[in-house]
N, C-alpha and C positions, 0 to 999 in steps of 0.2 A: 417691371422696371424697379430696381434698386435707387433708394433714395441716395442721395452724393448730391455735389455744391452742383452740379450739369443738370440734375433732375428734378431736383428742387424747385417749391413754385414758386418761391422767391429765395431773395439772396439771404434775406432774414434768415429764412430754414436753410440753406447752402452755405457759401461762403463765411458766414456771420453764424454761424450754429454757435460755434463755440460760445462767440459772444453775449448770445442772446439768450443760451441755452437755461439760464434761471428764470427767465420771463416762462418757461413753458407751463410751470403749475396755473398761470393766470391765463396764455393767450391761445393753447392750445384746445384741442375737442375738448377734451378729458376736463380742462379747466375749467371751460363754459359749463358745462354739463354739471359739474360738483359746485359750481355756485350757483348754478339752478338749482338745483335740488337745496343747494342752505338757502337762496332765496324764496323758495317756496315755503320750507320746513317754519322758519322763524316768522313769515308772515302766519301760518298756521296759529303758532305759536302766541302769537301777538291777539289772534281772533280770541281765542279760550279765552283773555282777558277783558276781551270787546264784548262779546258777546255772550246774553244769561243764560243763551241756547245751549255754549260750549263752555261753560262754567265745570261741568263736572269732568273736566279731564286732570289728570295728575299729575303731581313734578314726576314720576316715574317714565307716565308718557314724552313728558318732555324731556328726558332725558335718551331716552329710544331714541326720538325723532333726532335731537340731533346727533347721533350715535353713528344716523345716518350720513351725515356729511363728514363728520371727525373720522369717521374710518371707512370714506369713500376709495372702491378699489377701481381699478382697471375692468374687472370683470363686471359690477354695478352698471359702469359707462356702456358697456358691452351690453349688458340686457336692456340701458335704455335705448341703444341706436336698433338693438333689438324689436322691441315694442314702435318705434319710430317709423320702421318699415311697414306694420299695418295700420297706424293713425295719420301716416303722411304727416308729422306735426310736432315737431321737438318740445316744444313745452305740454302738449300733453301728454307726450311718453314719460315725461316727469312727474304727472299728478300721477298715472297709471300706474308707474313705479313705487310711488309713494303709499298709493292705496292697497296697494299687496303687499308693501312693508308692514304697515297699520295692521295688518288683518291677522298678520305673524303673532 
């Protein structure tokens, strides 16, 4: 089935696309999913500071890390709903995501 104002699950996505249609970087899959991953990355981020554990990581890393959300694509989203289908669990196909980023 072709999405159109008929198939749509709501009128927001239908009739009202046009109107709404700059809300989608925040209200859409895609959008959830890339502020997960920045809410993740920057709580990480915040730890290295908090903790003497994670003292020895580098502005370099943290430049990576969030490298990761500033040039979050389509195909990223795609490997997290990915990984999602074997954890049953969207926030952890994010950490999972993130741990294979790191490892890069």
């Amino acid at each position: 089935m072709q999405l159109n104002p008929l198939t749509a699950i709501s009128p927001i996505d239908g009739r009202y696309h046009k109107a709404t249609e700059s809300l989608s970087p925040y209200f859409s899959e895609f959008g959830l999913i890339q502020y997960r991953v920045r809410v993740e990355v920057e709580y990480f981020i915040a730890l290295t500071y908090a903790l003497p554990q994670l003292s020895g990581f580098s502005k370099d890393l943290e430049t990576k890390l969030r490298g990761l959300y500033k040039n979050f694509s389509e195909a990223d989203a795609g490997s997290i709903k990915e990984i999602e289908k074997t954890t049953n669990h969207d926030v952890k196909a994010v950490e999972y995501f993130l741990k294979k980023n790191l490892m890069n």
